[in-house]
C-alpha positions as CSV (number, residue, x, y, z in Angstrom):
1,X,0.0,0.0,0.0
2,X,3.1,2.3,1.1
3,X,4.9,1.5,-2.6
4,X,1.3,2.0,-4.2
5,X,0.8,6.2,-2.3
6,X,4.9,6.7,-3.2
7,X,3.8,5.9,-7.2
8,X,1.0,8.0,-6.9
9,X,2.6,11.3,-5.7
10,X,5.8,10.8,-7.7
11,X,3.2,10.7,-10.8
12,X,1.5,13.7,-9.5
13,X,4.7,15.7,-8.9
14,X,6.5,14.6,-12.8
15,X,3.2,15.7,-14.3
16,X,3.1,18.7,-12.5
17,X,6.3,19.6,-13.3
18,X,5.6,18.5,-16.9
19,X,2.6,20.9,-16.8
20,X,5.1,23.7,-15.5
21,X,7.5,23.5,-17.9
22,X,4.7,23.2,-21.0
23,X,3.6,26.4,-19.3
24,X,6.9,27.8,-19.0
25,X,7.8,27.2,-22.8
26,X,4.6,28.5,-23.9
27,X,5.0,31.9,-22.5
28,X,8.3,32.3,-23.6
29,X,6.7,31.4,-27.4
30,X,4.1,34.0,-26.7
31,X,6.9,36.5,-25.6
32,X,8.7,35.9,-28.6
33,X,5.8,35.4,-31.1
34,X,4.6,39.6,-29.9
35,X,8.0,41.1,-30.0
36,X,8.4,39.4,-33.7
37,X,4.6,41.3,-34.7
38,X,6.0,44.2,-32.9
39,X,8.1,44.9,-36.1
40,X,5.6,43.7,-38.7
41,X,3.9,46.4,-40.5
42,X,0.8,45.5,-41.1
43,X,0.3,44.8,-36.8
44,X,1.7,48.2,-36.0
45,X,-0.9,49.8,-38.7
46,X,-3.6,47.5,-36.8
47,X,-4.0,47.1,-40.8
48,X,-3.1,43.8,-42.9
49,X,-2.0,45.7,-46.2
50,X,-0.9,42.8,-47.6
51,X,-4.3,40.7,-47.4
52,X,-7.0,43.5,-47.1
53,X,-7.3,45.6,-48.8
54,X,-8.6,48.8,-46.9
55,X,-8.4,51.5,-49.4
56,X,-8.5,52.3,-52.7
57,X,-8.8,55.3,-54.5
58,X,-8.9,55.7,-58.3
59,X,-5.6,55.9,-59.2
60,X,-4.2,56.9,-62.9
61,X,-0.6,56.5,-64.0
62,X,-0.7,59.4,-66.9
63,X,3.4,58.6,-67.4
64,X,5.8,56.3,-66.5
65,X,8.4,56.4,-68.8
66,X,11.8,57.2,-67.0
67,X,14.8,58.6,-69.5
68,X,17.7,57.0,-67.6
69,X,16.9,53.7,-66.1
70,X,13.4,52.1,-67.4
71,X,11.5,51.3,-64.2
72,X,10.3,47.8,-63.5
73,X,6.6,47.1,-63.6
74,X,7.0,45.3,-59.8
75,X,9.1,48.3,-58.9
76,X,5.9,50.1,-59.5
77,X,3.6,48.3,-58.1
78,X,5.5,48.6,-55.3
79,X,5.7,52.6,-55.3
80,X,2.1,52.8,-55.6
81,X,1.2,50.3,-53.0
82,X,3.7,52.3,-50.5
83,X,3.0,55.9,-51.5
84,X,-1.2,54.7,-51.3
85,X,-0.4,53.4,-47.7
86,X,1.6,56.6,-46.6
87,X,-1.8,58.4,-47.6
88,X,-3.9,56.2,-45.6
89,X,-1.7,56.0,-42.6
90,X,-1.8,59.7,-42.2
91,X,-5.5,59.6,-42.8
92,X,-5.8,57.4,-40.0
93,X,-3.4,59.4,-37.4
94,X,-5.4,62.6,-38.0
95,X,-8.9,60.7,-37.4
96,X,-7.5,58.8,-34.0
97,X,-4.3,60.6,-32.8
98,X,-2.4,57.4,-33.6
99,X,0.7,57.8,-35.1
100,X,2.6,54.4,-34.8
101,X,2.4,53.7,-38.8
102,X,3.9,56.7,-39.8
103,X,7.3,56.1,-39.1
104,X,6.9,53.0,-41.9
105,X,6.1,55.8,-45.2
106,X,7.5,58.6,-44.3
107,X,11.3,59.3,-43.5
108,X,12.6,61.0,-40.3
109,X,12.8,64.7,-41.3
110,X,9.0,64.4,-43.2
111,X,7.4,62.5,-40.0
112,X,8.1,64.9,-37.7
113,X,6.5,68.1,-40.3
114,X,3.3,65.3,-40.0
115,X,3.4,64.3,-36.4
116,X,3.5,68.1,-34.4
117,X,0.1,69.0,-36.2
118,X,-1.5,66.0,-34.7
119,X,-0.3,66.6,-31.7
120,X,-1.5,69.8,-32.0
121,X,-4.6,68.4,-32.9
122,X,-4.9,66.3,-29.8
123,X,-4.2,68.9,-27.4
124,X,-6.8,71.1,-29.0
125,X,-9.7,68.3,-29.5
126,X,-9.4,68.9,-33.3
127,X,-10.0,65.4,-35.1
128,X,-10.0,65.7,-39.2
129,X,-11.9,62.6,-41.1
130,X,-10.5,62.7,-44.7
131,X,-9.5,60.7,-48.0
132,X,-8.5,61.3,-51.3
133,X,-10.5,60.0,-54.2
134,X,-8.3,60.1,-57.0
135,X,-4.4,60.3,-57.7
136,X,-3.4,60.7,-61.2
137,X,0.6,60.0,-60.8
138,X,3.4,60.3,-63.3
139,X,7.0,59.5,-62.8
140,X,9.6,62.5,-63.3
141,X,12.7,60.8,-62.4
142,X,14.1,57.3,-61.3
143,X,17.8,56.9,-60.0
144,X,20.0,54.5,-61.8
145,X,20.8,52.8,-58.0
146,X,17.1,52.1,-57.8
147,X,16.8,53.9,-54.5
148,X,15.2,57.4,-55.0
149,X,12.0,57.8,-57.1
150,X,10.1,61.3,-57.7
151,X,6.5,61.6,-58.8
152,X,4.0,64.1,-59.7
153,X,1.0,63.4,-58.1
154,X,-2.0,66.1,-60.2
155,X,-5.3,66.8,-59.1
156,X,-5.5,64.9,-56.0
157,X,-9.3,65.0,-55.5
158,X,-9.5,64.9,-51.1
159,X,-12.5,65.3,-49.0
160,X,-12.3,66.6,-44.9
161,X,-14.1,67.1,-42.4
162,X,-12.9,69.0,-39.0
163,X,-14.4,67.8,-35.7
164,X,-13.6,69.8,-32.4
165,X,-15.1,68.1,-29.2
166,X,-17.4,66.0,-32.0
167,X,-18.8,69.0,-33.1
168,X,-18.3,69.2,-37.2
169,X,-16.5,72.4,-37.8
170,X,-15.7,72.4,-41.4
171,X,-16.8,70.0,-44.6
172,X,-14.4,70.7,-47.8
173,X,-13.2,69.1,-51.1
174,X,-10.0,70.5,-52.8
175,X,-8.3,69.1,-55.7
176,X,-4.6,69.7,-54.9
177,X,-1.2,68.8,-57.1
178,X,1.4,67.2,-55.1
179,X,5.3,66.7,-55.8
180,X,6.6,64.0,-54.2
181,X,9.7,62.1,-53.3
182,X,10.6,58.9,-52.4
183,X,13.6,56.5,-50.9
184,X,14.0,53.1,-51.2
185,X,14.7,52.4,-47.2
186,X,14.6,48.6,-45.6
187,X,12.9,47.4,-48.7
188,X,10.0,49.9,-48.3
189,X,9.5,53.3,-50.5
190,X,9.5,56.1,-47.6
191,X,7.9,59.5,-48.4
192,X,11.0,61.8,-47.9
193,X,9.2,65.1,-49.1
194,X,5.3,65.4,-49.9
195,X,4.8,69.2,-51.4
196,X,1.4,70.5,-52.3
197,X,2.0,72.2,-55.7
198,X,-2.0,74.2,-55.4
199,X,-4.9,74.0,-54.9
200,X,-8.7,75.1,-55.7
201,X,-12.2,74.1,-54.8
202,X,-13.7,71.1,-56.8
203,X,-16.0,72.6,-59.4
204,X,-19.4,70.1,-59.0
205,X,-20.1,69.2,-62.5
206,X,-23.0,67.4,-63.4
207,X,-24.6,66.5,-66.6
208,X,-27.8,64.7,-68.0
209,X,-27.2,61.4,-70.1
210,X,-27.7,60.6,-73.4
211,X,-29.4,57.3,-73.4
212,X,-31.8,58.9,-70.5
213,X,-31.9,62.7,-69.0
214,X,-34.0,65.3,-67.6
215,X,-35.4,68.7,-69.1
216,X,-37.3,70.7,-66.3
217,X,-39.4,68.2,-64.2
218,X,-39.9,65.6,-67.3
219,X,-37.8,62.1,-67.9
220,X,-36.9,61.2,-71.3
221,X,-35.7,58.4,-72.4
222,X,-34.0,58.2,-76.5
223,X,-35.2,61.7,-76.4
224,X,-39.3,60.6,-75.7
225,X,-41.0,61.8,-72.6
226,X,-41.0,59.2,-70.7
227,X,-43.4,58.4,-67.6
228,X,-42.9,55.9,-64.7
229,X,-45.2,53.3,-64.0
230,X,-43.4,50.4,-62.1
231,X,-42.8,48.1,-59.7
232,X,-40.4,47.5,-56.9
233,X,-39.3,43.9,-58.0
234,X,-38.0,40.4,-56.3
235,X,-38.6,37.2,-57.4
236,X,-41.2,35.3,-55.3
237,X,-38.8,32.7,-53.9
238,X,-36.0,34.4,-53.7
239,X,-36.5,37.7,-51.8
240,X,-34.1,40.0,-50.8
241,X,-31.6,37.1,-52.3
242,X,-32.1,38.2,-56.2
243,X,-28.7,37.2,-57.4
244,X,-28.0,34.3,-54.9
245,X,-27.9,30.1,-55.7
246,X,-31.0,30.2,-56.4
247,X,-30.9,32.9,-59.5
248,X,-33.0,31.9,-62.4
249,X,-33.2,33.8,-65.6
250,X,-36.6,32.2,-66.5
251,X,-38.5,32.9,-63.6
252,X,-37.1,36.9,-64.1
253,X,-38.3,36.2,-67.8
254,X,-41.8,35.2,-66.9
255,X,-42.5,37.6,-64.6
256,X,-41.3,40.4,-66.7
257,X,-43.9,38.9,-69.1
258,X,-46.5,39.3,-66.1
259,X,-45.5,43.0,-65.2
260,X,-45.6,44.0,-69.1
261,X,-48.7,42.2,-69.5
262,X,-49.7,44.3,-66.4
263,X,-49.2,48.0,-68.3
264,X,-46.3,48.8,-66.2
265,X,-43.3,49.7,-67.9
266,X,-40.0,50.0,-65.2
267,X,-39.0,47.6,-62.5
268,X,-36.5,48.6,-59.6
269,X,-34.3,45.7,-58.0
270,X,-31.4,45.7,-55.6
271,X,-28.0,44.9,-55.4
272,X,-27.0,44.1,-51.5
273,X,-22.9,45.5,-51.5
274,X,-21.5,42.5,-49.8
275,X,-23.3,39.6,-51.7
276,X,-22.0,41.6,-54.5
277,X,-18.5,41.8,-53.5
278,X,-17.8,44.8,-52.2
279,X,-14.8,46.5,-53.3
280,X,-14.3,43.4,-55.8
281,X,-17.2,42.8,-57.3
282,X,-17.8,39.2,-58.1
283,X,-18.1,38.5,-61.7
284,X,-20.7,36.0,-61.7
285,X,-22.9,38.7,-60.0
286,X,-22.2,41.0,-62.5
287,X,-23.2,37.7,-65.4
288,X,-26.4,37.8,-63.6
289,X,-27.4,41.2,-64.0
290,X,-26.5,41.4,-67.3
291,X,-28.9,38.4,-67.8
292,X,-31.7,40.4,-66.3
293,X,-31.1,43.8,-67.7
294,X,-31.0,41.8,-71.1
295,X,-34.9,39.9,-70.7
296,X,-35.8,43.5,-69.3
297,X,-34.5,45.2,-72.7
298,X,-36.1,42.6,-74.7
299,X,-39.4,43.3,-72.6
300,X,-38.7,46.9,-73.5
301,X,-38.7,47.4,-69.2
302,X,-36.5,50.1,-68.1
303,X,-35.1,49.2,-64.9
304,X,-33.6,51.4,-61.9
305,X,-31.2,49.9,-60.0
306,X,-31.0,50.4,-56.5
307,X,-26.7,50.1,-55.8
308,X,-26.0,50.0,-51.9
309,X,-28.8,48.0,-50.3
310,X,-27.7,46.3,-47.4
311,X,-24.9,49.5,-46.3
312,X,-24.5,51.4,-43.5
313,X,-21.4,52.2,-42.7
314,X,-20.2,55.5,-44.3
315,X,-16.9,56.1,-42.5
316,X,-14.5,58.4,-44.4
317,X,-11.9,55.9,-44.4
318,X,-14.0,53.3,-46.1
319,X,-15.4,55.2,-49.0
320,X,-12.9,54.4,-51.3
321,X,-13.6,50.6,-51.2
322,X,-17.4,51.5,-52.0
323,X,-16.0,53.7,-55.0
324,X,-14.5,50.7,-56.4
325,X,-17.8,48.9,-55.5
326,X,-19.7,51.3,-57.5
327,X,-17.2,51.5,-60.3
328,X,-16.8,48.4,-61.3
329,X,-20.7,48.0,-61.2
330,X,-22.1,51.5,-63.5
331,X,-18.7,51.2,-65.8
332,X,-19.8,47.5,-66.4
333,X,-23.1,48.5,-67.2
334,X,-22.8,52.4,-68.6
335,X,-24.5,52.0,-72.2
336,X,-26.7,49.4,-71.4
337,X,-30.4,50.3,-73.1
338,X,-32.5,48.8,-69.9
339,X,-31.1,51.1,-67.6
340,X,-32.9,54.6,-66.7
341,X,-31.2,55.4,-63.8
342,X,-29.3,54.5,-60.4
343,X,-30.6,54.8,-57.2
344,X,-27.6,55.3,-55.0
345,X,-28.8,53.8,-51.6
346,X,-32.4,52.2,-50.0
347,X,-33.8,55.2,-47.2
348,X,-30.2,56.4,-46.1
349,X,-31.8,58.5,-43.7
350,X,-33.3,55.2,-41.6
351,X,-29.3,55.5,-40.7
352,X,-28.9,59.5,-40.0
353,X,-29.2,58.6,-35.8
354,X,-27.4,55.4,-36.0
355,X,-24.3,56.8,-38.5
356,X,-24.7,60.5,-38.0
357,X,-26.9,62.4,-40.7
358,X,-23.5,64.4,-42.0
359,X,-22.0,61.2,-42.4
360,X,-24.6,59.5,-44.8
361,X,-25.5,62.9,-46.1
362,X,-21.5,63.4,-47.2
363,X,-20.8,59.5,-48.5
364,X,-23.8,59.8,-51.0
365,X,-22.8,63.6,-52.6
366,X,-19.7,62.0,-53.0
367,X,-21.2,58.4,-54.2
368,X,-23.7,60.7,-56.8
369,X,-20.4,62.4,-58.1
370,X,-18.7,59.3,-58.8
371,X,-21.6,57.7,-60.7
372,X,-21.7,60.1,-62.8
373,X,-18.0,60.0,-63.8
374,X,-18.5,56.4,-64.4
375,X,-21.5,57.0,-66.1
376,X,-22.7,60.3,-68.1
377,X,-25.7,58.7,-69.9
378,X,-27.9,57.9,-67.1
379,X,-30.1,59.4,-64.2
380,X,-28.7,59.3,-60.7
381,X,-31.3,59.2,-57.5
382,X,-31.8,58.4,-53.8
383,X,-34.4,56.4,-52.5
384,X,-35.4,58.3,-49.4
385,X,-38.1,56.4,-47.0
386,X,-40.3,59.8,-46.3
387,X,-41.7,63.3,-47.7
388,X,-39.3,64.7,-45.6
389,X,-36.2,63.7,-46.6
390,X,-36.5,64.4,-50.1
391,X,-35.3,67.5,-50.7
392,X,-32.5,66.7,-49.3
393,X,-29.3,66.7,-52.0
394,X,-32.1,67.4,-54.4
395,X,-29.3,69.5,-56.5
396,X,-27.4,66.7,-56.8
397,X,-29.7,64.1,-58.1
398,X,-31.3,63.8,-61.6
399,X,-35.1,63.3,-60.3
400,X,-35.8,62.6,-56.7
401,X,-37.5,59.8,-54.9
402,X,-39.4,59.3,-51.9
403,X,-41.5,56.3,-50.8
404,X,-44.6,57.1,-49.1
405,X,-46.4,54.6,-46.1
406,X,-48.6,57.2,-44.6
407,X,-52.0,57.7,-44.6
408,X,-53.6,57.6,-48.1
409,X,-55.9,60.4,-46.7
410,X,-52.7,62.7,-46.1
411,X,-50.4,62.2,-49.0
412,X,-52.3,64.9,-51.5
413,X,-51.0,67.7,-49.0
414,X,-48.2,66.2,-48.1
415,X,-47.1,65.9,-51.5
416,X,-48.0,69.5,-52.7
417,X,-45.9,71.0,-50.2
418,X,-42.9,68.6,-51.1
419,X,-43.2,69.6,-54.8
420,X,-43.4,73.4,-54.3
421,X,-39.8,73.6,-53.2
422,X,-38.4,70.7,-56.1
423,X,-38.1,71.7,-59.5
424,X,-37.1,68.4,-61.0
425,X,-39.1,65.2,-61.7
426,X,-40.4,63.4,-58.8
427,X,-40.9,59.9,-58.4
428,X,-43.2,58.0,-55.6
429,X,-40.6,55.1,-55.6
430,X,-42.5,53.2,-52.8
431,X,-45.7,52.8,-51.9
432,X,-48.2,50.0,-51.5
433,X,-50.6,48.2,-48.5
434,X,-49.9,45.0,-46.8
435,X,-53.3,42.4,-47.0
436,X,-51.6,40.9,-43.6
437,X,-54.8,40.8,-41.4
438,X,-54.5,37.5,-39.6
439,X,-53.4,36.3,-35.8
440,X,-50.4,38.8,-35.9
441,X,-52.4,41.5,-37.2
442,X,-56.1,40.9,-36.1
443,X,-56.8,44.6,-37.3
444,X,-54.8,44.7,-40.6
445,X,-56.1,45.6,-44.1
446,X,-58.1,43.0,-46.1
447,X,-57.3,42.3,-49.6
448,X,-60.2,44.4,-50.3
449,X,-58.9,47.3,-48.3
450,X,-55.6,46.8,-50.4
451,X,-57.7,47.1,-53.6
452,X,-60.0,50.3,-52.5
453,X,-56.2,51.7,-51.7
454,X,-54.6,51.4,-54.8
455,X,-57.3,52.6,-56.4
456,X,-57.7,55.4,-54.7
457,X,-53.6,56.2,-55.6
458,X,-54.4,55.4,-59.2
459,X,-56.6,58.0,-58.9
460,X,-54.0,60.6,-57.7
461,X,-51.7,58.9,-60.1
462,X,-53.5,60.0,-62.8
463,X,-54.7,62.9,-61.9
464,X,-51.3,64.7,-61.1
465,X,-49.6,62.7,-63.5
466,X,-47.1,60.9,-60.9
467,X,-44.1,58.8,-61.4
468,X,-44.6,55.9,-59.3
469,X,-43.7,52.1,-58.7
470,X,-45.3,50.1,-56.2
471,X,-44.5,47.4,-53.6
472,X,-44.3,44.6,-54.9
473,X,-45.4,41.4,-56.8
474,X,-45.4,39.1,-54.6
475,X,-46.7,37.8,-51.1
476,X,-43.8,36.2,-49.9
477,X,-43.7,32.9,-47.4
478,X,-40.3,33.8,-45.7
479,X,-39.6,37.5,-44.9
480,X,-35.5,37.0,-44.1
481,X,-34.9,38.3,-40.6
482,X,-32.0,41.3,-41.8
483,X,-34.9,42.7,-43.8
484,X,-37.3,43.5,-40.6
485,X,-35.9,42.0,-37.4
486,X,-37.3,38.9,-35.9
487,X,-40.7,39.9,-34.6
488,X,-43.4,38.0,-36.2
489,X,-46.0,40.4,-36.3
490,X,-43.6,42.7,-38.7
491,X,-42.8,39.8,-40.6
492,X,-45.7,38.7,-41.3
493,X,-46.9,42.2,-42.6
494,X,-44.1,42.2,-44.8
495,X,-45.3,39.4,-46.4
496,X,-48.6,40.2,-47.8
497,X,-47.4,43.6,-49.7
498,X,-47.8,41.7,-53.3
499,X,-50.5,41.6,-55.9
500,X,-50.2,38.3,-56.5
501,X,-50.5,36.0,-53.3
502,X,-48.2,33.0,-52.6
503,X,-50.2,30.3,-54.4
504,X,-49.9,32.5,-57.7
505,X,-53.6,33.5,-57.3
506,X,-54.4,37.1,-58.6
507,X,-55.4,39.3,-55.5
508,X,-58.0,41.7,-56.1
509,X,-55.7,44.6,-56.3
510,X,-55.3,43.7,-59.5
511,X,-57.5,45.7,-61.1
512,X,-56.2,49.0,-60.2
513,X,-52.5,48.3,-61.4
514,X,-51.2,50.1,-64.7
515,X,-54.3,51.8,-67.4
């Protein structure tokens, strides 16, 4: 029994010590593993450059042809990739006061002529949110060694805004022409001096397309007046999930039969940014929206393409990435026939108290600008949720859109005072009645109260000639919970918006839809 205890505690005491030692050794590979990430670049940026990528600006080499020693494409690639970072780095430090990344792109002398103003900044409260949205870089001179690089950087397009205390002092876009130079230091290329050349205010230009535009408060379309009567559109089984797994061109086909057949002549759908790709947008998404944009065109549908359903972030360091989203997108599709315009984002202002209203308000002047770079022959608008919001950036937009879930009763007024102070075409982008009455909703509307409501808005329609396209086609059976959250009774009122119920029957509603 004696021998038996001795074997147990010298077992207990070797795996004890075993345990210590594993313990022991694994600290010491901890130790070892932070002071090696210490010096990684990417970990002191608290940014993986290498495998995100976290900005992006539109970026134009207008020359690159070097006299003495031809530069090498990776050479480059490698200049731009460093010269882009030491741009976002010091966007960063002047947002949060951190300025561990700048020592990495810029050399000693230039980091300290970067560092004092933030400093200054800090002591004073001041925080600036900015980014540049284009670069248009040419090469002036590469050494022979391969060490020393100058570029011309020309109209630098930037956008800032100045916070003191969180209170927004000052909103600005410049277009500036920078000179800069670079070393080759530790394998990285190190901004030695950055000198702004000028700089002016961004003239806001804006012009109406050529496939569709605007005269006074009238669409055309190929030069025809052209009125709105639509539909908000997803397919029946698919909702909210368009261009998922699921995607099938001849359901889209038949029911663009069924809406044409209907007298209804434009269809909006929506692209969700991260099933899309974000800033690198997937091209089997974009396959599938050529598909439908074709069967509309061969419908002779018009279609309005809602771009940033789904977003809500809006931060100034992350616009470039939804540039690129956009870009790729309205390039891609730019001269397609189906097309009549792009609606920017789904009721931004459902996000002015969550993001801040001078946040959303700034990403989608911005956002409007850059679709119409990419794309001069098409209408830009915004898809605001009330009567309220519409005016707002109503400079900026081609025709503006408003959905409208109010009162029937109230929506005559309402809308008379909204159109006094617009002087472009308006367009009732949402609007319909849910037939949801049922155990969530003992005291919803019938199908019959559906169908006295839309006729009564035919009615108004008509009479004041109104671009409009209602919600939806279809009664859906699953109402995903992203779209309204995850209490029943709103799901289940979200179902029964269609005019066509989930069994494919015709609902009464019917009758009031198109002539």
């Amino acid at each position: 029994m004696k021998t038996w205890n001795k074997n147990i505690y010298r077992s207990v005491i070797l795996v004890s010590f075993l345990g210590i030692i594993i313990l022991i050794l694994f600290g010491i590979s901890q130790v070892l593993s932070y002071l090696n990430t210490g010096a990684n670049r990417s970990s002191m940026l608290h940014v993986n450059f290498e495998n995100s990528q976290v900005y992006l600006p539109k970026v134009s080499w207008i020359d690159t042809i070097n006299l003495g020693r031809p530069i090498e494409k990776q050479t480059l690639y490698d200049i731009q990739k460093d010269y882009l970072n030491a741009w976002y780095v010091g966007q960063v430090a002047n947002q949060t006061y951190d300025t561990v990344g700048i020592s990495d792109y810029y050399t000693a002398k230039t980091r300290k002529r970067i560092i004092e103003p933030i400093h200054n900044n800090k002591a004073n409260a001041v925080r600036v949110h900015s980014t540049t949205i284009a670069h248009n870089l040419s090469l002036d001179f590469y050494s022979a060694d391969g060490q020393l690089a100058v570029l011309t950087d020309k109209n630098v397009k930037q956008y800032q805004r100045v916070y003191k205390e969180n209170q927004l002092l000052l909103e600005t876009e410049i277009i500036s022409d920078y000179k800069v130079l670079l070393l080759l230091e530790d394998g990285f290329w190190r901004i030695r001096h950055l000198i702004k050349e000028e700089a002016q205010p961004i003239k806001d230009i804006f012009c109406t397309g050529h496939l569709t535009m605007v005269e006074g408060d009238k669409i055309y379309v190929d030069h025809r007046e052209f009125q709105i009567k639509g539909i908000n559109y997803y397919p029946q089984k698919t909702p909210w999930d368009m261009f998922g797994n699921d995607f099938d061109p001849n359901v889209i086909q038949q029911d663009f039969d069924s809406i044409k057949a209907m007298g209804l002549n434009t269809v909006r759908i929506f692209l969700q940014y991260e099933d899309f790709g974000k800033a690198a947008v997937k091209e089997e998404k974009l396959q599938k929206l050529q598909q439908v944009l074709d069967k509309a065109e061969n419908k002779g549908i018009k279609v309005i393409i809602t771009l940033f359903d789904f977003y809500g972030d809006y931060l100034v360091l992350d616009w470039t990435l939804t540039h690129r989203h956009a870009e790729q997108i309205v390039s891609t599709f730019k001269n397609h026939k189906a097309i009549l315009a792009w609606d920017i984002k789904n009721e931004p202002n459902l996000d002015f108290k969550s993001r801040g209203k001078e946040n959303v308000v700034a990403w989608l002047r911005e956002m409007t600008k850059q679709i119409k770079q990419y794309d001069p022959n098409h209408l830009v608008t915004i898809g605001w949720s009330d009567i309220a919001s519409a005016n707002i950036l109503q400079d900026e937009v081609d025709f503006v859109s408003f959905h409208y879930y109010q009162d029937i009763d109230d929506f005559e007024e309402l809308y008379a005072a909204m159109s006094a102070k617009i002087d472009k075409p308006i367009v009732l982008q949402e609007f319909g009645l849910s037939s949801s009455r049922g155990f969530w909703n003992p005291f919803g509307a019938s199908e019959k109260k559906q169908a006295e409501y839309y006729e009564q808005f035919r009615e108004i329609t008509q009479k004041q000639n109104i671009h409009y396209l209602f919600w939806t086609l279809y009664d859906f059976e699953t109402i995903p919970t992203d779209v309204v959250g995850s209490l029943p009774w709103r799901k289940h009122k979200q179902k029964y918006f269609g005019v066509i119920d989930s069994e494919g029957n015709k609902k009464k509603v019917l009758e009031f839809i198109g002539d």
